[in-house]
ZAMARGU-4260 file (C-alpha; in steps of 0.2 Angstrom, whole numbers, plus 5000, padded with zeros to 4 digits):
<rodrens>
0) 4913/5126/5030 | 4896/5117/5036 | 4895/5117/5053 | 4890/5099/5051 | 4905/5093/5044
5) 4920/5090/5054 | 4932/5080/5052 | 4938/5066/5063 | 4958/5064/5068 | 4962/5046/5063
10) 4976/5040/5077 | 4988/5024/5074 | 4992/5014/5086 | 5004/4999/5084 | 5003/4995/5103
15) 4996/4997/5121 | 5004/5012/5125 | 5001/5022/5106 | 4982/5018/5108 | 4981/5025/5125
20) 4990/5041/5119 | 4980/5042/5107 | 4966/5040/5119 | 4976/5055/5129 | 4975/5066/5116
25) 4956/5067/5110 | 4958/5057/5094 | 4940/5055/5086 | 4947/5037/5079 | 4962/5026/5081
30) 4967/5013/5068 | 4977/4997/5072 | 4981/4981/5066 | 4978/4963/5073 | 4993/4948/5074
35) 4986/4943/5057 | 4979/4949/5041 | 4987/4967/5042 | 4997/4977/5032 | 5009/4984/5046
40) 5016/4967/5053 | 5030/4975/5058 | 5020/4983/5071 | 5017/4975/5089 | 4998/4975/5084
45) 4987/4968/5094 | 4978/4951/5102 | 4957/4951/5101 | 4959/4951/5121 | 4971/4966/5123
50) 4960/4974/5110 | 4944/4972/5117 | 4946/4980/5134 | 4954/4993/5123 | 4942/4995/5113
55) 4928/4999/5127 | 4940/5011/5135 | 4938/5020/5118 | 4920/5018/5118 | 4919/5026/5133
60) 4930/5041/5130 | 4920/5044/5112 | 4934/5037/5102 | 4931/5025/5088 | 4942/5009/5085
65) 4946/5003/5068 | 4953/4987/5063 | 4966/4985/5049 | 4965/4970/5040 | 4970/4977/5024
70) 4984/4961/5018 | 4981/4951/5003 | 4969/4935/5008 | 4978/4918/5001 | 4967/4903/4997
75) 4972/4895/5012 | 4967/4910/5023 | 4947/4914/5019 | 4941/4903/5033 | 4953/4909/5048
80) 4950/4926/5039 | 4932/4924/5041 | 4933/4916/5060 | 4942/4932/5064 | 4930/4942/5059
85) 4918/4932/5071 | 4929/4934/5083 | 4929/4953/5082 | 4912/4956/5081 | 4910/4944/5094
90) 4922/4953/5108 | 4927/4968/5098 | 4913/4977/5089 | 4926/4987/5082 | 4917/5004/5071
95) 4925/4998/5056 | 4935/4986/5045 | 4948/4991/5035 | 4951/4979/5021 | 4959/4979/5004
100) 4957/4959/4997 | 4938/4958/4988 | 4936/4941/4999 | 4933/4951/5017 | 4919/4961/5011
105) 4910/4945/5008 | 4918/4939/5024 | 4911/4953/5032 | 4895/4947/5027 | 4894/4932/5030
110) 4901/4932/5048 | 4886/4944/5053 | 4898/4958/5054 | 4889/4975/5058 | 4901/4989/5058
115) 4908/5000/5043 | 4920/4993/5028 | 4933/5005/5024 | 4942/5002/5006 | 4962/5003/5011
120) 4972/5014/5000 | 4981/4995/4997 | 4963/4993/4986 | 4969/5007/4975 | 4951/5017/4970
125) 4961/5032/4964 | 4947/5039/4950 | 4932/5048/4953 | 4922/5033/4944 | 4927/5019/4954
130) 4919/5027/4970 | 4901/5022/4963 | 4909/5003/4962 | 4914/5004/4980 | 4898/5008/4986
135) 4889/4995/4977 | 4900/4981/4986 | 4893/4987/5002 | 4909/5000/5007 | 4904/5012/5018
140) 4922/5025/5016 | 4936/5024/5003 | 4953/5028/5010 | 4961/5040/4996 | 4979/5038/4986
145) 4996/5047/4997 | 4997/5055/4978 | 4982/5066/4975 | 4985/5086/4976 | 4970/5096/4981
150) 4960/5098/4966 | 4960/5079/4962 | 4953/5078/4981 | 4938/5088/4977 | 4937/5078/4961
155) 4934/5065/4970 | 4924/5074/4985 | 4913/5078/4970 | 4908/5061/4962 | 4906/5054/4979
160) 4890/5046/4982 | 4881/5051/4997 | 4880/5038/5008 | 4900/5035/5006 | 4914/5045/5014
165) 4931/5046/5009 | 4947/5046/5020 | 4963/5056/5017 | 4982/5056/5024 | 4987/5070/5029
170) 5003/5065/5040 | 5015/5051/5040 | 5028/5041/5029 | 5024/5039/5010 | 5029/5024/4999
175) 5037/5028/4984 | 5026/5017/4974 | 5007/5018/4973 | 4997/5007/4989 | 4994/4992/4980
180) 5006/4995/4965 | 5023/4989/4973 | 5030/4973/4973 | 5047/4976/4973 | 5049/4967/4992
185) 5040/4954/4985 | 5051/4951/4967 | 5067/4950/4979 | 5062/4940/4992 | 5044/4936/4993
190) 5043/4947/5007 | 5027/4954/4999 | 5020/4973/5003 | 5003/4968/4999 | 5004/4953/5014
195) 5011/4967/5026 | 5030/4962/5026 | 5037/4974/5016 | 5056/4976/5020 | 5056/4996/5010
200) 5069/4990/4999 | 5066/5009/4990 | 5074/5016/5006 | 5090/5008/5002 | 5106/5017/4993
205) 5106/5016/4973 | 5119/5021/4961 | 5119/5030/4944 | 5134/5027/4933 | 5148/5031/4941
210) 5139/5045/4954 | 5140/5041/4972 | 5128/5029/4980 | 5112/5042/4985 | 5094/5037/4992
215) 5086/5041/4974 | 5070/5032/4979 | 5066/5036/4998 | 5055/5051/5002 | 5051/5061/5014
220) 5035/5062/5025 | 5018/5068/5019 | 5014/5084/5032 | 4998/5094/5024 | 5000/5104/5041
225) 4991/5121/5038 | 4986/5115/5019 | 4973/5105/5026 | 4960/5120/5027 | 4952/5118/5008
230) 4948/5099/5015 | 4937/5107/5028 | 4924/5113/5013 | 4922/5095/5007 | 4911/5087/5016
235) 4911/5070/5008 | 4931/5071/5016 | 4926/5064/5032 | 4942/5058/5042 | 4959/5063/5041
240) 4972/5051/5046 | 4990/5052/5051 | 5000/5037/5047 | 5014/5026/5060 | 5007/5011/5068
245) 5026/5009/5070 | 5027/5023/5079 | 5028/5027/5097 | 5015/5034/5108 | 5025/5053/5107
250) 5024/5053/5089 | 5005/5047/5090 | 4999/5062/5105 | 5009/5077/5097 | 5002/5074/5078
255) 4985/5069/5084 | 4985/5086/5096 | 4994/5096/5080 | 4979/5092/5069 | 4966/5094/5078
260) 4972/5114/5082 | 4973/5113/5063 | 4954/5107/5060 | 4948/5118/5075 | 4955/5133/5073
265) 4957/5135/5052 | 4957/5156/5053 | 4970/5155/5068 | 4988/5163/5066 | 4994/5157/5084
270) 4985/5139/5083 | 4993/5136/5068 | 5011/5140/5073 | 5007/5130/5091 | 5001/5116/5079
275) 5018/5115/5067 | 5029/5117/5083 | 5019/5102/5089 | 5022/5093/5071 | 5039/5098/5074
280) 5042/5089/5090 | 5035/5073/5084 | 5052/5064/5077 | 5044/5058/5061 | 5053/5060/5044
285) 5058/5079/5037 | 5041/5080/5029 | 5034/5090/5012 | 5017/5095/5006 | 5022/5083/4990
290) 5011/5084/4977 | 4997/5093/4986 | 4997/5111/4982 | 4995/5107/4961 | 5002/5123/4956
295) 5017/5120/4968 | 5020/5102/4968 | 5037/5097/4980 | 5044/5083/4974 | 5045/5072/4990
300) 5062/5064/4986 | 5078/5074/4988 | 5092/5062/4989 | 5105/5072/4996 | 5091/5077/5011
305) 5090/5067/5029 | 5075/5053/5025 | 5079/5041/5040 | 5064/5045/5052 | 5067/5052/5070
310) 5077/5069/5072 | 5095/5069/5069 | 5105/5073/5086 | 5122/5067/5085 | 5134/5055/5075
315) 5146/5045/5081 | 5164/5049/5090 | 5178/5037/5096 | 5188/5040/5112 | 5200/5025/5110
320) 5190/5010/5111 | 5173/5019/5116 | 5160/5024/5108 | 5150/5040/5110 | 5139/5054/5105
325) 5134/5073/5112 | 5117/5076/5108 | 5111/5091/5099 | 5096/5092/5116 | 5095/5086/5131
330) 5087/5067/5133 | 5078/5061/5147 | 5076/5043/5154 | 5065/5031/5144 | 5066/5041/5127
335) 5074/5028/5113 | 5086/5035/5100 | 5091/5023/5084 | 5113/5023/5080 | 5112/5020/5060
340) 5101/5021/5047 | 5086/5008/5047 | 5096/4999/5032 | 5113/5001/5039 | 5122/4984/5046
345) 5123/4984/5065 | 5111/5000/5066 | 5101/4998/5083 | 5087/5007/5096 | 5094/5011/5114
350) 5084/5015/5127 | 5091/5030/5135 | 5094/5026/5156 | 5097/5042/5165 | 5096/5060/5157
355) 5107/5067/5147 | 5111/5085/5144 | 5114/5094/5130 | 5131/5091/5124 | 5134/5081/5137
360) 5142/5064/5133 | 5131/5047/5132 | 5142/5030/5128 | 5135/5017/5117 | 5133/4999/5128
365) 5142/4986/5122 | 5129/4972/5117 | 5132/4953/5114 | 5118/4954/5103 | 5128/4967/5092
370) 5138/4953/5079 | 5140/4965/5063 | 5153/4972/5060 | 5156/4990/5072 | 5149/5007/5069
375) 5161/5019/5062 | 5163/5036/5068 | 5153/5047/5058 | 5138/5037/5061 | 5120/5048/5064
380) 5111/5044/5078 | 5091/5048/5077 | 5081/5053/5092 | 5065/5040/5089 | 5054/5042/5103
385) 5051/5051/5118 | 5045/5049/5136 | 5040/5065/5143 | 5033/5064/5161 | 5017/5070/5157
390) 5014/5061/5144 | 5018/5042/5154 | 5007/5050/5168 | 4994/5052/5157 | 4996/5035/5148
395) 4997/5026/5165 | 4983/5034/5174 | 4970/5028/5156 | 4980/5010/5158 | 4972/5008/5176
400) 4955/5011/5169 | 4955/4998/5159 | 4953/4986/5174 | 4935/4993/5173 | 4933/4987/5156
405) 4938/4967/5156 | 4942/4957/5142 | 4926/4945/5139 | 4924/4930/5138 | 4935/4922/5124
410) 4925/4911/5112 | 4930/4901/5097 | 4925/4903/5081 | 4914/4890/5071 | 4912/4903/5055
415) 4912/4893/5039 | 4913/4902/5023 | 4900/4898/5010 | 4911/4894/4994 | 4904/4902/4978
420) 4900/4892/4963 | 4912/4884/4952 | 4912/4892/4936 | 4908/4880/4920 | 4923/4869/4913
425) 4921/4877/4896 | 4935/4872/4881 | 4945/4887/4876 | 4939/4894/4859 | 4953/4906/4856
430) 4965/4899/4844 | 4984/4895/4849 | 5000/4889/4842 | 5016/4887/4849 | 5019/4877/4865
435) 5003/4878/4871 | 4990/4866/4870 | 4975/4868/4859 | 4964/4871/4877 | 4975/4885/4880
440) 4978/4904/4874 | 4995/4910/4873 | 4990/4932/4876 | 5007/4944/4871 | 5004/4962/4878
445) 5012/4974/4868 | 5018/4995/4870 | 5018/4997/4852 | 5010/4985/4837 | 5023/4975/4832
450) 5031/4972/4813 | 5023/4958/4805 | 5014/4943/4811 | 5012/4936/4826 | 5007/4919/4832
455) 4998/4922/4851 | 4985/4931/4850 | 4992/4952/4853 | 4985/4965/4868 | 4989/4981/4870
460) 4989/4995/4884 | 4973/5004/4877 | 4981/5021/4872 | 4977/5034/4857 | 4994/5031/4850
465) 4991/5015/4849 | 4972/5011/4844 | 4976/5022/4828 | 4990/5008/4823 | 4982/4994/4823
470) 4970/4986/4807 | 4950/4983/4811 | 4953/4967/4812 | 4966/4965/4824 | 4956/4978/4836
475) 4944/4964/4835 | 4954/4951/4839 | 4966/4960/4853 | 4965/4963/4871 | 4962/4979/4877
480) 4973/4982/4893 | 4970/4997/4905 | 4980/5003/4915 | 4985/4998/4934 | 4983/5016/4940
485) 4971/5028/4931 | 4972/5045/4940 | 4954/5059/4943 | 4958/5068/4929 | 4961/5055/4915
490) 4941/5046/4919 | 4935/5055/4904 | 4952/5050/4893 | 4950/5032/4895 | 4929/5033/4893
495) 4933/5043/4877 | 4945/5028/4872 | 4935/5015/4875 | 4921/5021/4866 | 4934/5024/4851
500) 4940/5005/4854 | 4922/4999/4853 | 4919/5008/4838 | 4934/5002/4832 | 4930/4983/4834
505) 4936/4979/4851 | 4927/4967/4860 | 4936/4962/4878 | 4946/4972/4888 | 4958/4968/4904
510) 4952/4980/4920 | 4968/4983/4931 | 4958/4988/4943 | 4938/4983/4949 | 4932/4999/4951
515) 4938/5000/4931 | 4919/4993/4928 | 4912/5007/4930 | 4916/5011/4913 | 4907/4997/4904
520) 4891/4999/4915 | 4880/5003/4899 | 4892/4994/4887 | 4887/4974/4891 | 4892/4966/4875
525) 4910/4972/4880 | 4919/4956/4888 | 4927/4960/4904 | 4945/4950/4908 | 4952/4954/4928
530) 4969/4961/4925 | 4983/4954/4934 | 4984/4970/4945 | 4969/4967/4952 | 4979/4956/4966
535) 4966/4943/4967 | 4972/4927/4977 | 4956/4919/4982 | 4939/4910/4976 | 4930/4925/4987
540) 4938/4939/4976 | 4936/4928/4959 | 4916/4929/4964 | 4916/4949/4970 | 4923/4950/4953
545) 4912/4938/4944 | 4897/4949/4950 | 4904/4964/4944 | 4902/4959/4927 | 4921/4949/4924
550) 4922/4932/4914 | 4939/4927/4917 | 4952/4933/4928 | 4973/4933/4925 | 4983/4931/4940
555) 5000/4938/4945 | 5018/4932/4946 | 5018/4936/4963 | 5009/4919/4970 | 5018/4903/4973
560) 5013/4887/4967 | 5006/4882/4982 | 4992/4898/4981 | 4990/4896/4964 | 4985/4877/4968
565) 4972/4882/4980 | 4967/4894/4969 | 4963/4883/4954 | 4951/4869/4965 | 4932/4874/4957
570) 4937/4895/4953 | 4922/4904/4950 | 4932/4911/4936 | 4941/4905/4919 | 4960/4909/4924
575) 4974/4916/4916 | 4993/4920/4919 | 5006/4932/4917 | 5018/4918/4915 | 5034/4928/4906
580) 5039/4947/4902 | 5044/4962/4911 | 5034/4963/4927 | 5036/4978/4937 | 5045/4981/4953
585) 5030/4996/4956 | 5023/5011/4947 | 5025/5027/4954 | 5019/5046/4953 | 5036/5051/4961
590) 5052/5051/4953 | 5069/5062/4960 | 5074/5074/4949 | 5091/5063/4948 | 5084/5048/4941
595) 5086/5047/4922 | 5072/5036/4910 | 5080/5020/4904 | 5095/5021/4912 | 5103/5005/4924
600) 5102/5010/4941 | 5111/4998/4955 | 5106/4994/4972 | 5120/4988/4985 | 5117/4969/4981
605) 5121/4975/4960 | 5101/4972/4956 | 5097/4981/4941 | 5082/4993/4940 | 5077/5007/4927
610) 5063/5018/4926 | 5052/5022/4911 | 5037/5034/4911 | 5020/5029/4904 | 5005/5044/4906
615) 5008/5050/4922 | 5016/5035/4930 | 5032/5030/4932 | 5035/5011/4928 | 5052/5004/4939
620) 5056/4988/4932 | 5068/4974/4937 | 5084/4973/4924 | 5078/4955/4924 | 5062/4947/4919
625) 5050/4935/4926 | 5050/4918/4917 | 5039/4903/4924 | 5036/4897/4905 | 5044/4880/4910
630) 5030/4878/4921 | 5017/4880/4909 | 5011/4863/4909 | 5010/4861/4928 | 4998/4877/4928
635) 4990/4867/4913 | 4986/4854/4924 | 4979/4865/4936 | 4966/4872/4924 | 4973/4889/4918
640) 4968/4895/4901 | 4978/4909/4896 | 4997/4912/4898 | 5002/4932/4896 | 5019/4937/4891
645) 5020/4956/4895 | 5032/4963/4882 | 5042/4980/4885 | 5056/4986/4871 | 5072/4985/4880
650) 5082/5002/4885 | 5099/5005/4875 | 5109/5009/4891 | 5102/4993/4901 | 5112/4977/4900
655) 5105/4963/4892 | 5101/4952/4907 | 5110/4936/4909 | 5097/4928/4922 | 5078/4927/4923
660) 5067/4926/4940 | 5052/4913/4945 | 5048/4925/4957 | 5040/4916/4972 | 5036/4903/4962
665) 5046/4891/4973 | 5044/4903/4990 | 5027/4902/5002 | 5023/4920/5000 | 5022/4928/5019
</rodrens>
């Protein structure tokens, strides 16, 4: 290990009392959210004022503050985007910005903002090559995928250009999906997870024929614990971070304190086994290593395992019309303890009153609040936070020095953003038929070259399989899609096939993500179309990505008219559309042992879902597809240029549909 290099411990803090823990404990860097623009809105998060005198409380105990505003940034959002980043550097100076929308490193920029820009794992740069991308749209750290096992790490470690750092989880909860590569909230119910509302509808029960109803999708928490060592050799891994702005300030001082043993002490017997008793007191999730260890990946979802987070102490008894539990260790006034899963109708967080002791009896209050339907027996009861007296001494003694650090001053905002130039009103040269209108270009995605002739003009995902199926002439005329994830180890696969595709004819290619252009820096005949995985939602994006090389972009499903209307006023860009076709409820590196391929599985409301692997992804789809075709003409109207119907062969064991979504076509997305 240089003796340069160590590590920072990344705190969260979704409130006060988590950021002065955090504050307790040492923690190099604490990470936290605003009322707006971040990806944890169920958090308390914090007002600029709050924040502020926080903030220099930090300053002046050596610890960093970073900002989370890693949402998606809506058209209608850029300018009180970019007037809170004014405010922030005005009365914050937070270290850094974490962002993962395009628009706010150009916000960033524009408002005078002087700190870092971190790339949030939400951005998805999750190949080696991408990194050199980042760095040329001015980020200063990369925040690395949940999914990675150690020798991708150093993969990525070792393409890193000097003068960026990367960032790694190494405690916390983890999606099932890919950051970035979920919208299953979203497609059933607009609460979208790229816009910080996600309602983890992957932590819910699902069924599998006639099998009983089992968590197949929820996983356990990410705990590198004493794995973390190897990371200490990398020197371009500069932070370590432990997720849960949700969680209370316990949780926040006992992992902060357990890592930091971890990263001080790495040849230590006793530190280590103080450091995983700490881990153990924290009340997160039963946790794994998951995929980190590659010759003994854990596979982080075991369905017939505890996944609700807190620590199990009880369930449920009745004594005639009472309700009661004896927990498994003793609770003390203050700590908060969950009845029911998260998920669970009428599940709710008590504050505990008076101590309890081990095995001694505490009711559950009645509460005119509680309308649902009543708890029966049998039902677990989660320990979720704690309040140790040291602990709130500790926390209360930092919250009287912040009178010493007083909020300033709050000024408003005049920040502006300087729009980027409209890109030229060009008439479509592609040929069409069909409903479309000779100024438009009807695109059909295929898995597989289809039998015999097809009116839009055919795209295919860019595999080996498939480039050797299709004729010279239909390479020439096809889009070449990538994929929405590309992994460390596949960046020579999909350099080698692009070169074949070239070879072979090809001539424009749909990136799925922006850090995809590194692979056409020293091909610039190659026409470069924004895939619609690349989340783009704004003019500010459309112009990072113009300058990266992209002539057209293709928007998501996921936007509603209303965003898609402000998108469309003078886009530096050509757009296009996924307007039809199988779109994905997430893609996923995970995948129980007890989830079968192409087979319907069933959430509590009957939703259909089934799972198909593509490389080393695992694709879950809706058993329904998105179809906005009727509103062709409206987006017609708007200026888009290209409609897109992803097709996907439909699984034997599915049933046919009998409904099709328009998505949030109709919603205002949150």
């Amino acid at each position: 290990m240089s003796k340069k290099h160590i590590p920072e411990i990344m705190a969260p803090a979704g409130d006060k009392n988590a950021f002065l823990a955090a504050v307790a404990a040492g923690a190099d860097a604490i990470y936290v959210g605003l009322k707006h623009f971040s990806a944890r809105m169920q958090a308390q998060n914090f007002s600029i004022s709050e924040l502020a005198q926080l903030a220099s409380l930090g300053r002046d105990r050596g610890t960093k503050t970073y900002v989370a505003m890693n949402t998606l940034v809506k058209p209608q959002d850029v300018e009180s985007a970019g007037r809170l980043i004014d405010r922030l550097q005005q009365n914050v100076k937070p270290y850094a910005l974490i962002v993962q929308d395009l628009a706010m490193l150009t916000l960033a920029k524009q408002a005078g903002y002087t700190g870092e820009l971190h790339l949030s794992t939400l951005a998805n740069v999750s190949h080696p090559a991408g990194l050199e991308v980042a760095r040329k749209l001015g980020a200063n750290r990369v925040v690395l995928p949940r999914e990675l096992n150690l020798d991708e790490v150093k993969l990525m470690a070792d393409a890193c250009p000097k003068d960026l750092d990367l960032e790694i989880f190494v405690h916390g909860a983890l999606c099932h999906c890919v950051s970035g590569r979920c919208y299953w909230s979203s497609y059933l119910g607009g609460k979208s997870g790229l816009r910080g509302r996600c309602v983890q509808p992957c932590r819910r029960l699902y069924t599998r024929g006639k099998e009983q109803p089992e968590r197949l999708f929820s996983c356990s928490d990410l705990s590198l614990d004493v794995l973390t060592k190897p990371l200490l050799s990398m020197d371009r891994v500069a932070a370590w971070k432990i997720e849960g702005r949700k969680k209370g300030p316990h949780y926040v001082f006992y992992t902060v304190k357990a890592y930091q043993m971890l990263r001080d002490n790495p040849q230590d017997a006793q530190a280590k086994k103080t450091a995983m008793e700490l881990l153990d007191q924290a009340l997160g999730r039963p946790s794994s290593h998951s995929l980190f260890l590659p010759q003994r990946p854990f596979q982080p979802i075991q369905p017939k395992e505890e996944t609700s987070s807190g620590r199990l102490i009880g369930e449920i008894r009745r004594d005639q019309k009472k309700l009661y539990f004896e927990p498994r260790e003793q609770l003390e006034t203050g700590d908060l303890v969950r009845v029911g899963y998260e998920d669970q109708p009428g599940h709710r967080t008590i504050p505990i009153r008076r101590r309890v002791p081990k095995r001694g009896r505490m009711d559950i209050p009645f509460s005119r609040k509680h309308t649902g339907p009543p708890l029966p027996t049998g039902t677990k009861v989660f320990l979720v936070d704690r309040r140790e007296p040291e602990l709130v001494k500790q926390i209360r003694e930092l919250e009287k020095e912040l009178d010493f650090f007083p909020a300033p001053e709050m000024k408003e905002s005049t920040f502006t953003p300087t729009w980027p130039k409209a890109a030229p009103r060009t008439r479509n040269k592609g040929k069409s038929r069909g409903k479309s209108s000779p100024r438009t270009e009807a695109v059909s995605l295929f898995r597989q070259p289809p039998r015999g002739k097809t009116w839009d003009r055919p795209a295919f995902w860019l595999e080996r399989s498939v480039l050797g199926k299709v004729a010279g002439k239909d390479t020439a005329r096809a889009q070449w899609w990538l994929p929405p994830v590309i992994w460390p180890d596949e960046d020579k696969k999909y350099r080698s096939l692009i070169k074949e595709a070239v070879r072979k004819g090809a001539r424009e290619f749909v990136l799925n993500a922006p850090w995809q252009a590194a692979y056409f820096e020293d091909r610039k005949n190659a026409v470069l179309t924004a895939g619609p995985f690349c989340n783009t939602a704004n003019k500010l994006a459309l112009d990072v990505l113009r300058s990266l090389g992209f002539s057209s972009a293709i928007i998501n499903p996921e936007l509603p008219l209303e965003d898609l209307q402000g998108l469309a006023q003078n886009p530096p860009l050509p757009l296009g559309f996924v307007i039809k076709g199988m779109w994905p409820f997430g893609i996923s590196r995970f995948l129980a042992d007890a989830v079968p391929f192409d087979e319907a599985i069933k959430s509590p409301m009957n939703e259909v879902a089934f799972v198909r692997k593509y490389g080393q992804n695992n694709w879950i789809f809706p058993g329904w597809e998105v179809d906005l075709t009727k509103e062709a003409r409206t987006l017609e109207r708007l200026g888009f240029k290209t409609f897109v119907t992803m097709l996907e062969p439909w699984p034997r064991n599915v049933p046919r549909p009998t409904r099709t979504s328009e998505f949030n076509w109709r919603l205002k997305l949150l």
